[in-house]
C-alpha positions, 0 to 999 in steps of 0.5 A: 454927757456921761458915756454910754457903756455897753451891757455887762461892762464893770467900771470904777472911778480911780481915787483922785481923780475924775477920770473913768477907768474900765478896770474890766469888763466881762460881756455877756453873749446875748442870743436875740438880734442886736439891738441898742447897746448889744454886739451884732451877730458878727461871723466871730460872735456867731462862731464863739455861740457855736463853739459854746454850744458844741462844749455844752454837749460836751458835758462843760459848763459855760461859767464866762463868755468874752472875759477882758481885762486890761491886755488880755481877753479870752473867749470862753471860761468853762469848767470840765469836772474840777477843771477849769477850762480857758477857750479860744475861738478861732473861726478862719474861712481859708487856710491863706494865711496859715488857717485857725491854729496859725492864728494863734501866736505867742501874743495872743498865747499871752494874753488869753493867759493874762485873762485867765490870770485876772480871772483866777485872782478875781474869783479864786482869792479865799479858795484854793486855785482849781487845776487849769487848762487852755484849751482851742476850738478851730473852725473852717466854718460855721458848723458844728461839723467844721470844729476842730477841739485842740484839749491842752493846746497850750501852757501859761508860760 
């Protein structure tokens, strides 16, 4: 019996082989209940809908949502004019262990830049790379009101 995947996971079969490799996988956000094969509403999910939304409003273009490549994730691909624009999400309740902007370590740093690399070398190979930027929507709550923009909050090291 073959696997199940869910809905928007790319996968390939590695030559000389018979094993199945998931060489990327690019979720897309769905808007209705989740049902068969689709991600419930988690309170991250919700807050990464919201933060889409807030950025939409705020003249970007939502171009990926939930980007993975082996290692490496980030939450949102955006572009701002001739810009594009890599987003973390981070939704934190209480402020216990250092609140959103603690979260958000030199791994992590890591791996969103290791998305965005993937990214980059996926979908930039016959045109020049666009100029970039990593930006951080902070949230206490999940409101509009709760959100916290950090524009350039970090550089690919």
């Amino acid at each position: 019996m073959s696997p199940r995947w869910p809905s928007g996971v790319g996968t390939t079969y590695s030559a000389g082989s018979s094993s199945l490799m998931t060489i990327h996988r690019q979720v897309n956000d769905k808007d209705s209940t989740a049902g068969a094969g689709e991600r419930p509403a988690t309170p991250g999910l919700l807050a990464e809908r919201l933060a889409a939304a807030f950025l939409e409003r705020n003249g970007l273009s939502i171009l990926a949502r939930n980007y993975r490549c082996r290692g490496g994730e980030v939450d949102l691909i955006c572009e701002d004019r001739q810009v594009l624009v890599f987003v973390e999400v981070r939704l934190r309740r209480n402020a216990c262990y250092g609140g959103a902007a603690a979260s958000i370590t030199r791994a992590k740093q890591g791996r969103i830049v290791l998305a965005a690399r993937h990214y980059l070398a996926s979908h930039t190979a016959t045109r020049r790379e666009p100029e970039c930027r990593f930006d951080c929507l902070l949230l206490d709550a999940l409101s509009e009101a709760a959100i916290e923009w950090l524009r350039d909050a970090f550089a690919a090291a």
